[in-house]
Structures are given as structure tokens and as C-alpha cells.
C-alpha positions in Angstrom: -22.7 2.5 -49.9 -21.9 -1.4 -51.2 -24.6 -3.9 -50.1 -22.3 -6.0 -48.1 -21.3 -2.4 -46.1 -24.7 -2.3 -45.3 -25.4 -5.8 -44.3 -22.8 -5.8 -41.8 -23.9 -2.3 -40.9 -27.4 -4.2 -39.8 -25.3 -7.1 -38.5 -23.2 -5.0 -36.3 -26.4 -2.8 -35.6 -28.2 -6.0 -34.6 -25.3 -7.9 -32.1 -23.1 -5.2 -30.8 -24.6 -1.6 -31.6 -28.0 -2.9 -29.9 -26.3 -3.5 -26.5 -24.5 -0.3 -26.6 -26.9 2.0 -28.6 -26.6 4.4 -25.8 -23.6 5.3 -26.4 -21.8 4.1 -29.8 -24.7 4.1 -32.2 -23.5 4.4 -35.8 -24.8 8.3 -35.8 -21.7 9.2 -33.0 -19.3 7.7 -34.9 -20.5 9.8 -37.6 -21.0 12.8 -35.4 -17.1 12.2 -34.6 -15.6 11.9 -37.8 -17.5 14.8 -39.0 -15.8 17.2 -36.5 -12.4 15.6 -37.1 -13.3 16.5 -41.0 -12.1 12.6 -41.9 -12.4 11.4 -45.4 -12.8 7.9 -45.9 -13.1 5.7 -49.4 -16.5 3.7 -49.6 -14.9 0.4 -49.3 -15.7 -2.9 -47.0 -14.3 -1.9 -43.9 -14.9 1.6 -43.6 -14.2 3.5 -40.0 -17.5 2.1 -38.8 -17.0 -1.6 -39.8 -13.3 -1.7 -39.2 -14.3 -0.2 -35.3 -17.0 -3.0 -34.8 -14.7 -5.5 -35.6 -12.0 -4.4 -33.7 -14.3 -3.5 -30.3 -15.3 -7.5 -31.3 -12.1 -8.5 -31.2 -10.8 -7.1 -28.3 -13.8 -8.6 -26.6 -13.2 -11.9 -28.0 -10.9 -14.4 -26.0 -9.2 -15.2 -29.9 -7.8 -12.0 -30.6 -6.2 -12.3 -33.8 -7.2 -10.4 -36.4 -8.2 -13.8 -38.7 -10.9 -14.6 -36.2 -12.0 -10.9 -36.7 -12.0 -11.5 -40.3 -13.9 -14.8 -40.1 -16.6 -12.7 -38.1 -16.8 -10.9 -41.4 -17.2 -13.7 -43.5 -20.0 -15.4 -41.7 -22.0 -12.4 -41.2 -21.9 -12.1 -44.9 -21.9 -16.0 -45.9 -25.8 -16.3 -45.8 -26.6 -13.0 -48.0 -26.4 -13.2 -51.7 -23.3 -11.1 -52.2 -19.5 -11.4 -52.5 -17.6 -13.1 -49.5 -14.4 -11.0 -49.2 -10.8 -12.7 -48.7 -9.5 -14.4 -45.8 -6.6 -12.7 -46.2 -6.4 -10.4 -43.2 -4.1 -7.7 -44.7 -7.3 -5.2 -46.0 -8.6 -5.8 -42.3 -4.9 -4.7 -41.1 -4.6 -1.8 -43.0 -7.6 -0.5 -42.4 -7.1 -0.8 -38.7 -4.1 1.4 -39.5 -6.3 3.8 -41.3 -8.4 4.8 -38.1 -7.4 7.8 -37.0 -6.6 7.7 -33.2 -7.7 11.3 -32.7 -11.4 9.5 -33.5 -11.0 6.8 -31.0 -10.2 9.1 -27.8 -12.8 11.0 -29.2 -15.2 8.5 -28.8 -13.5 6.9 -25.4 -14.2 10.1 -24.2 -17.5 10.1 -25.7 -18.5 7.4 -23.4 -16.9 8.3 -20.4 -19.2 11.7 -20.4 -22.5 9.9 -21.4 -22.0 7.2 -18.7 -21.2 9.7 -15.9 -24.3 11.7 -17.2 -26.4 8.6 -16.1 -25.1 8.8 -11.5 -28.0 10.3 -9.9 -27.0 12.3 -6.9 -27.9 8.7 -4.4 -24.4 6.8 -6.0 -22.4 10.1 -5.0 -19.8 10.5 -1.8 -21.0 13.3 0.2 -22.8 14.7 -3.0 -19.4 14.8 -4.3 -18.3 12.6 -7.8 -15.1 10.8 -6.9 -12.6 9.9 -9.4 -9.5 7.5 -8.5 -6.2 7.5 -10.4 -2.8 5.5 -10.9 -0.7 4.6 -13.2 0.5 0.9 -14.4 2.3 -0.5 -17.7 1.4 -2.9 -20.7 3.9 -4.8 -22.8 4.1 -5.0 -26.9 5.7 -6.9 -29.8 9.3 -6.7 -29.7 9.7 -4.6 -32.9 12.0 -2.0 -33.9 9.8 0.9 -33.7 8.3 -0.2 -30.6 11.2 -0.2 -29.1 12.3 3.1 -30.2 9.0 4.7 -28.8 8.7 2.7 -25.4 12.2 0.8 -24.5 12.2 -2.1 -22.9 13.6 -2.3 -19.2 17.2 -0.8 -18.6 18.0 -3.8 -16.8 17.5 -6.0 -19.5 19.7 -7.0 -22.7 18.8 -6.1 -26.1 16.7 -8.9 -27.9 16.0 -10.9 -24.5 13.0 -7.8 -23.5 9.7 -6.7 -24.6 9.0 -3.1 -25.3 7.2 -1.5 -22.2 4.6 1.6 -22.1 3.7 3.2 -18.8 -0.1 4.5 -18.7 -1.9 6.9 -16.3 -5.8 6.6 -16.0 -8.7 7.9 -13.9 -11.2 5.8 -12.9 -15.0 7.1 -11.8 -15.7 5.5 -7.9 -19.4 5.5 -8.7 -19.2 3.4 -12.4 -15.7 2.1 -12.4 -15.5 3.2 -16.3 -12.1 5.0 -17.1 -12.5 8.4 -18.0 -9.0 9.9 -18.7 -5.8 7.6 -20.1 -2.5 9.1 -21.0 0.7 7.2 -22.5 4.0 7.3 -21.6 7.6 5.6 -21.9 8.5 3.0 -18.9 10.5 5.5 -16.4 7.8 8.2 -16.2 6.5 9.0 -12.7 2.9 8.7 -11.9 2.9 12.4 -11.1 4.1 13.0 -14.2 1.5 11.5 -15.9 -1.3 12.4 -13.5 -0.6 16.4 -14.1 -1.4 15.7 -17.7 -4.7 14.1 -16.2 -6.0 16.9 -14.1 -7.7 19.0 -17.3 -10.4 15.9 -17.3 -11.3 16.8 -13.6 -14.7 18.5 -13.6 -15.3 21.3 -11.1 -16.6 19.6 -7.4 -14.7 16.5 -8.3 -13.3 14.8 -5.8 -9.3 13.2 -6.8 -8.7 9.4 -4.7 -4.8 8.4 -5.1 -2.0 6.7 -3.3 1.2 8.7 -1.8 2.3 9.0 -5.3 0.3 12.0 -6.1 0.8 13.7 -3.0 3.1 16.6 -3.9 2.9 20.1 -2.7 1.9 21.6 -6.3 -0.5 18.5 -6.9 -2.4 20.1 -4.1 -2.3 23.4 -5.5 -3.6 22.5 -8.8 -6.2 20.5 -7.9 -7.9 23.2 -5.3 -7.7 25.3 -8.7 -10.0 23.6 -10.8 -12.1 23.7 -8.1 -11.7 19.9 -6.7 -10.3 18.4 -3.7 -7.8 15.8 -3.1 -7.5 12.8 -0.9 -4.3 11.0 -1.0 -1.9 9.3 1.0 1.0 10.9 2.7 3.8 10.8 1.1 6.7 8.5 2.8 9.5 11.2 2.8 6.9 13.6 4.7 7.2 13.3 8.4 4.6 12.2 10.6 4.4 14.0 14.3 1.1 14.6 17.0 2.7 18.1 18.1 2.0 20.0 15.0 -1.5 21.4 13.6 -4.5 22.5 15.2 -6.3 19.2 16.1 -10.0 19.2 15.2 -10.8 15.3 16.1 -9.5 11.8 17.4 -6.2 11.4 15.0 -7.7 14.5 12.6 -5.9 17.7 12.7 -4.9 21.0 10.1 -1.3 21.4 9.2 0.0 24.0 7.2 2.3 23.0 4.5 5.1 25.7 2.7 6.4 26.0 -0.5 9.3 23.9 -1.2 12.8 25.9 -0.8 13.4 24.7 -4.4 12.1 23.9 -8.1 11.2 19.8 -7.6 11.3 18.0 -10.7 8.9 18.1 -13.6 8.0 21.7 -12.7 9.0 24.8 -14.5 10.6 27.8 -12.7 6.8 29.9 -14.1 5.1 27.0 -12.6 7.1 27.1 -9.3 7.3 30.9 -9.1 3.4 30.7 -9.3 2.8 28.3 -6.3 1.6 30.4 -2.7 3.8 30.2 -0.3 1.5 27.9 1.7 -1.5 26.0 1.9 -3.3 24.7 4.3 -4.3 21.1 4.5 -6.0 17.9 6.9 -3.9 15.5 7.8 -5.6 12.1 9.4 -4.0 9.0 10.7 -5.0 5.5 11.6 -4.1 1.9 12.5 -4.9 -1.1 10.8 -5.1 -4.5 12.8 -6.6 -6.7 10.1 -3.9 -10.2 10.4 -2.2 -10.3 7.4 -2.0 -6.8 5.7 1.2 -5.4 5.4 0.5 -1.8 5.7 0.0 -0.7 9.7 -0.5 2.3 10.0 -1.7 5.3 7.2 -1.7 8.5 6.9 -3.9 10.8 4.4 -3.9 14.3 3.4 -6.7 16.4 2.0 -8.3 19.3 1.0 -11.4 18.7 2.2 -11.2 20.5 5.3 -15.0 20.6 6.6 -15.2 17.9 9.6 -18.7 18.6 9.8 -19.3 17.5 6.0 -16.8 15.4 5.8 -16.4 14.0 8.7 -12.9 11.7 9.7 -14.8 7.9 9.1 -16.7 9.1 5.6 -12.3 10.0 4.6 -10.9 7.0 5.5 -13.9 4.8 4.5 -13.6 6.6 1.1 -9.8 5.7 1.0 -10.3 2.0 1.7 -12.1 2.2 -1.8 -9.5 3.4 -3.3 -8.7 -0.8 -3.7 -11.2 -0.3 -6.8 -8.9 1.4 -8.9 -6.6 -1.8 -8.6 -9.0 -4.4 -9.5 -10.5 -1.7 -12.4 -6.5 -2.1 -13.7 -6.5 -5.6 -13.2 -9.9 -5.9 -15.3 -8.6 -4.4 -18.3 -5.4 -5.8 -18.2 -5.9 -9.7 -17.3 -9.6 -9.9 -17.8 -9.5 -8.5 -21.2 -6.0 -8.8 -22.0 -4.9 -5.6 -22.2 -1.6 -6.6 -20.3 -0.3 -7.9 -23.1 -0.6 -6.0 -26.5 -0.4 -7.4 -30.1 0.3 -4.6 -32.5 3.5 -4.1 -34.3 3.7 -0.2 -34.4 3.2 2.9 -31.7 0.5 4.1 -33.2 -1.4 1.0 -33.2 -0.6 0.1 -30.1 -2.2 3.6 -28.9 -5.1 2.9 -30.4 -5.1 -0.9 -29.3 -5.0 0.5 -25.8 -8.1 3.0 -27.0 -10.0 0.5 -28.3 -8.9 -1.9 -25.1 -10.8 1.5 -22.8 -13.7 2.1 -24.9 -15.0 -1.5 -24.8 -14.3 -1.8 -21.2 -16.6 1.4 -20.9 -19.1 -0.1 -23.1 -19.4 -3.3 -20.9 -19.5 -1.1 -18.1 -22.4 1.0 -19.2 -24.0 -3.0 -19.9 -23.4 -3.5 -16.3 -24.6 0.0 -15.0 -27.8 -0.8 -17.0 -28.5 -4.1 -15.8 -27.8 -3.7 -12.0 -30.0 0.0 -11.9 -32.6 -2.0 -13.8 -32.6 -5.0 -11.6 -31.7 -2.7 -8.1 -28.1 -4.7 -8.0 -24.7 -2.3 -7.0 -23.3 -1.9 -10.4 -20.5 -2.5 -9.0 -20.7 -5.8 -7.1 -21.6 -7.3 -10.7 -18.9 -9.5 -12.1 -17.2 -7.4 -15.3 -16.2 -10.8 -16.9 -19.7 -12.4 -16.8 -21.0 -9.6 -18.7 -18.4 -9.9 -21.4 -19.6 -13.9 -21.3 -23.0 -13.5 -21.8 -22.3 -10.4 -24.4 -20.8 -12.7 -26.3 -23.0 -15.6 -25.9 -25.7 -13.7 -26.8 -24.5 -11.7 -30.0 -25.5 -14.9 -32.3 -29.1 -14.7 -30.9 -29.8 -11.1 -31.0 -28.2 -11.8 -34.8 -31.0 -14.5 -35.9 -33.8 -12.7 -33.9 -36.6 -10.7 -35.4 -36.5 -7.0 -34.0 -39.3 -7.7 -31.6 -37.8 -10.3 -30.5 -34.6 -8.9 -30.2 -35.3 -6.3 -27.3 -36.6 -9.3 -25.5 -33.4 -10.5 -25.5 -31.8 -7.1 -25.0 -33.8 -6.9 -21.6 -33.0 -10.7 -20.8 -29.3 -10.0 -21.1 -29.8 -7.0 -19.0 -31.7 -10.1 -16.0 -28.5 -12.1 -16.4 -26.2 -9.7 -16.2 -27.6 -8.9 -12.9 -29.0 -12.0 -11.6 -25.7 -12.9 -9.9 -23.7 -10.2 -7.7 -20.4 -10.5 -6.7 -19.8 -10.8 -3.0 -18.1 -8.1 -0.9 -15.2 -9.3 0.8 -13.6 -6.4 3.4 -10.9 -7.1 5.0 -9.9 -10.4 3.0 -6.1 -11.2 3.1 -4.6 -13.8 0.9 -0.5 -14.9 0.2 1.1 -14.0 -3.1 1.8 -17.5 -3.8 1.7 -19.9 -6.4 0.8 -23.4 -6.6 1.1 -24.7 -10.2 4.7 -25.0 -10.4 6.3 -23.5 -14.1 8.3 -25.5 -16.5 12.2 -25.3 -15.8 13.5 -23.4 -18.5 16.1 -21.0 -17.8 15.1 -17.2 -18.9 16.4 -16.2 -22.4 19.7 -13.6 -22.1 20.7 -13.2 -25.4 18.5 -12.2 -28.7 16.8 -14.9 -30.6 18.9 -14.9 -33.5 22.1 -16.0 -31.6 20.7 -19.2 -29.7 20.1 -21.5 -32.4 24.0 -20.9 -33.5 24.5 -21.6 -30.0 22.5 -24.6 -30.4 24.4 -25.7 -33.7 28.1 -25.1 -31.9 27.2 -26.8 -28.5 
């Protein structure tokens, strides 16, 4: 190992890897690429380095990979040792080098060790609730990106980014992701959810919209040995004089087989499904001013009123919410929305590398509000990735005494200030800053400045 490796080993160590030593110390990464059996060249950005500085960077408003590089510099510019180029191509290719098997290892890595930490008090009914749904990010309008995840069918060639569609499942109790699959644009959520269900645990308990809830979703999930609660599905028919009722707007239904094979199952799978199953189907009103939905319907397998009982289902559905504002954490809080790599493979591990910070700030917050007694969850997401980062430079020029003070003060922070609950708040999709008048681009780049030069 080079000196400089192992200065910004210690660096890295010092500012990131103290916060999150839990769960990505340098001996998991190793642990990891050991069982993958990767060989890597002793060089300056080595898998551990090169991972650093892209977890920094994706937790870094500037996300280009020159600011990453900088990082590099001036970690090494006060030691007595060779500062490397600003050139950010050996950065780049090393970025390409990591091996994306090794980052869902460790995002998955993470996901277990956090969900190790929720004590039995933070569970539903003594029951682990996981929440899924599906959304999309956008990419550089390259060639191969666009052969891997085309753009919209609606829109012309050269006027449209390339779009991916991703499926993940959310933990109720943490809010960390712990499942993320990837898709093209025009893949249904179920779709993408029945590649999901192999990261359900036994006792599990799976929170969706009407989406998921298909006949053989059902099925498979009562297999594994979990339970479902999901909306009913629109095209399903809602009547009073069916079903054995068991409580005010609770009741049992038995649902049959479909007559035929639905899409995205195989004639094995469908042959496999029972002929019926039965299932709880409950119903309410909503009368909160301003919310479009009226009146919902669910439908699960958790058919025990006197466990379960028809409030603790629908109050568990009206945090189903969380899975949205989880979404809209990783996508317009950390930027995840919109993604900067060139190829499919680095955009999959963008969008790795995107989850497994997002899980490591998560475990920050988890830390901080148990430590402190503040709901985890009421913590803001975004002040802990401020005060992360306003606090790497310290824990950097600190002695290691003095750096686990620090470590425990970031932890006080973190949880001094908890974000407020609002149920029931309502606001308009509007818009007040107006945006500049320029029409919307409908033909590729390279024709409008002829365009230009002929008008």
C-alpha cells in the first residue's frame, strides 16, 4: 500500500468512515470484495478510496467528479507526498472499475445491519412493516443510455432524456431502503415488485397502493410467510352484500382464481395458484377539505380482528404517505432525480451509490434520535446531510479524543430539532415563481442552430 493510499485511508477513516463505522468500516468493504473474489491493482483510488469519494460526492450539493477530485487533493495537500492530477479521468475510470455486484452487496449490507438495530417497541403489532412503489430517474442523453432505458414514446428523438423506472421497499420503522430493482420506463410496478418479494423476511408485513393488489401478489406473499396490506384495486368492485362482516365497514370476501393467465405470469405460475383465497376487505371515508381521494378501500391478509383490529389497518395505511416523501428524499433532496453518468452500468451503480448513502444518513439519524429519545423519523433527513458535511472538516483536524466528542455532538444536533407532524395537511399543486418563456425544444440539438443560421 502507497503512503498517499493510506493517508486518505485515515482521512476517509477520520470524516466519513467515523460517522458510519457501524456499518461501512473499511473491514466490510473488505469482507465484500473478498467473497466477490475481486482483484484490484494497488493504485490511488483503489475500490475503498474511489467508494469514499463517490458516497462524498453524492452527498455533496457539487456533484461533479472535479470537486470529488479536489476532495483528494486537499486531503493530501498538507502531507509530504505527491499531489495527484486534477485531471479527473483516473477518478472516472476507476468509478467504472467498481464492480456493481460490490455496491448492492454492500447496500444490502446496510439495509440488514440497520434493521438489526428496531427493538420490538418501533414494531406495528410486533410485526416489521415494509412499504413499496415504484418511481423513475432521468440520465444523460447518450447513445447507450438510450438503448438500455428509452426515453418517452411520446417524445421525438434528440428532444428527450433517457428514462429508468425503479422499484424499492422501504422499512416503516427506519425509512432506509432495503430492496431496489431497475427497469426500462413502461414496466409495471407489479412487475417490478414480484422481483422484490425474495427480500421480504418471514412475519414481514408488505404496505402498497392498489398497484400491487393482484390476485397472485396475494398468493405469494402469504407464501413467504408475510402479509399484505394494499389498496383495492380500481377495476375490482366494491359492494356491502358480499363477505361475512366481522365489524363496522370490515368484512371477509373470498376471492377466485382468475378465468385466465393475466399478464407477466407464466402458464406454471398460473396453473400453481389455489383456486381461492380468502381475504379482509375494509372500507372508509375521508372528509379532510381538500384531499381528492373520498373514499378507500384495502385488502389484506391479515385476517385476525382481534390482533389486528380495523383502526390499527387503516392507521397503518395512512403511513403508507412515508414511502412518498422516502422517494422524494432521495430523489430531490439528494438529487437522485436527475442522474449524471454517461453509461447503464454507471448509472446502476450511481443509483447504488445514490441508496447506500441515503441508508448511511439514515442509520446517522436512527443513532441520534434513539440516543437523544427523538422519533427517528420526525428528524429532518436533509439537516443531517448539512451538518455531516459541516462537520467532516472538524472531525478531520481533530485529535482522536477529541473526535468522538464531536462524533457524539453531531449525534445532539442531529437530534436537537424534530420535524413537526402534520396529519391531515392539504396544500394546492401550484406554482408561484413563474418560468422563463421559452418554447420546449422538438427537434435534436444539432438541427436548431442550422435553423438559427437559415431563419
Amino acid at each position: 500500500m502507497t503512503l498517499r493510499v493510506q493517508i486518505l485511508k485515515d482521512k476517509f477513516n477520520q470524516s466519513l468512515g467515523l460517522p458510519f463505522k457501524e456499518l461501512l468500516p473499511e473491514s466490510v468493504i473488505r469482507l465484500a470484495i473478498s467473497e466477490l473474489k475481486i482483484k484490484y491493482k494497488k493504485r490511488l483510488f483503489d475500490p475503498f478510496i474511489t467508494l469514499w469519494a463517490f458516497l462524498s460526492q453524492v452527498l455533496d450539493p457539487d456533484k461533479t467528479c472535479h470537486n470529488a477530485v479536489s476532495k483528494i487533493i486537499a486531503h493530501l495537500a498538507g502531507e509530504e507526498v505527491e499531489i495527484p492530477s486534477t485531471d479527473t479521468s483516473g477518478y472516472c475510470q476507476a468509478r467504472a472499475r467498481l464492480s456493481e455486484k460490490l455496491l448492492e452487496k454492500l447496500f444490502n449490507s446496510t439495509a440488514q445491519n440497520l434493521e438489526e438495530k428496531v427493538t420490538k417497541e418501533y414494531l406495528w403489532c410486533g410485526r416489521n412493516v415494509k412499504v413499496i412503489d415504484g418511481s423513475s430517474v432521468s440520465m444523460p442523453d447518450t447513445l447507450e443510455n438510450q438503448k438500455e432505458y428509452p426515453q418517452h414514446s411520446s417524445q421525438q428523438p434528440g428532444c428527450g432524456f433517457p428514462i429508468a423506472k425503479i422499484g424499492v421497499v422501504f422499512s416503516l420503522v427506519t425509512g432506509a431502503a432495503v430492496a431496489l430493482c431497475i427497469d426500462v420506463l413502461n414496466t409495471h410496478d407489479i412487475k417490478l415488485a414480484r422481483r422484490l418479494y425474495s427480500f421480504l423476511k418471514p412475519n414481514d408485513v408488505l404496505l402498497g397502493d392498489r398497484a400491487f393488489c393482484a390476485y397472485a401478489d396475494m398468493v405469494a406473499i402469504t407464501k413467504l410467510g408475510c402479509d399484505a396490506v394494499f389498496r383495492k384495486h380500481q377495476s375490482r368492485i366494491t359492494t356491502t352484500r358480499k363477505g361475512k362482516i366481522v365489524g363496522d365497514c370490515d368484512k371477509l370476501v373470498t376471492w377466485y382464481k382468475p378465468k385466465s393467465c393475466p399478464k407477466g405470469l407464466s402458464k406454471d405460475e398460473f396453473d400453481a395458484l389455489p383456486p381461492s383465497i380468502t381475504v379482509r376487505e375494509i372500507y372508509y371515508y375521508i372528509v379532510i377539505l381538500g384531499f381528492r381521494t373520498q373514499q378507500v378501500s384495502l385488502i389484506t391478509t391479515l385476517l385476525d380482528q382481534a390482533t389486528y383490529s380495523t383502526l390499527d389497518i387503516v392507521g397503518l395505511y395512512g403511513k403508507r404517505w412515508d414511502v412518498e416523501l422516502d422517494l422524494r428524499h432521495l430523489k430531490t433532496t439528494l438529487g437522485m432525480d436527475v442522474l449524471r453518468c454517461k453509461t447503464p452500468s454507471m448509472v446502476r451503480k450511481e443509483i447504488y451509490v445514490y441508496l447506500l448513502a441515503y441508508n448511511l444518513l439514515r442509520s446517522l439519524m436512527w443513532s441520534a434520535g434513539t440516543s437523544y429519545g427523538t422519533p427517528p423519523l420526525r428528524l429532518s433527513l436533509q439537516g443531517t446531510r448539512h451538518h455531516l458535511n459541516n462537520f467532516i472538516p472538524e472531525l478531520l483536524a481533530a485529535t482522536s479524543t477529541k473526535r468522538y466528542q464531536l462524533y457524539h455532538t453531531l449525534f445532539k444536533v442531529i437530534a436537537h430539532k424534530a420535524v413537526s407532524d402534520r396529519p391531515g395537511r392539504s396544500e394546492p399543486r401550484v406554482r408561484k415563481r413563474r418560468p422563463k418563456i421559452y418554447p420546449l425544444m422538438t427537434k435534436p440539438r444539432h438541427e436548431l442552430p442550422k435553423q438559427l443560421q437559415t431563419a
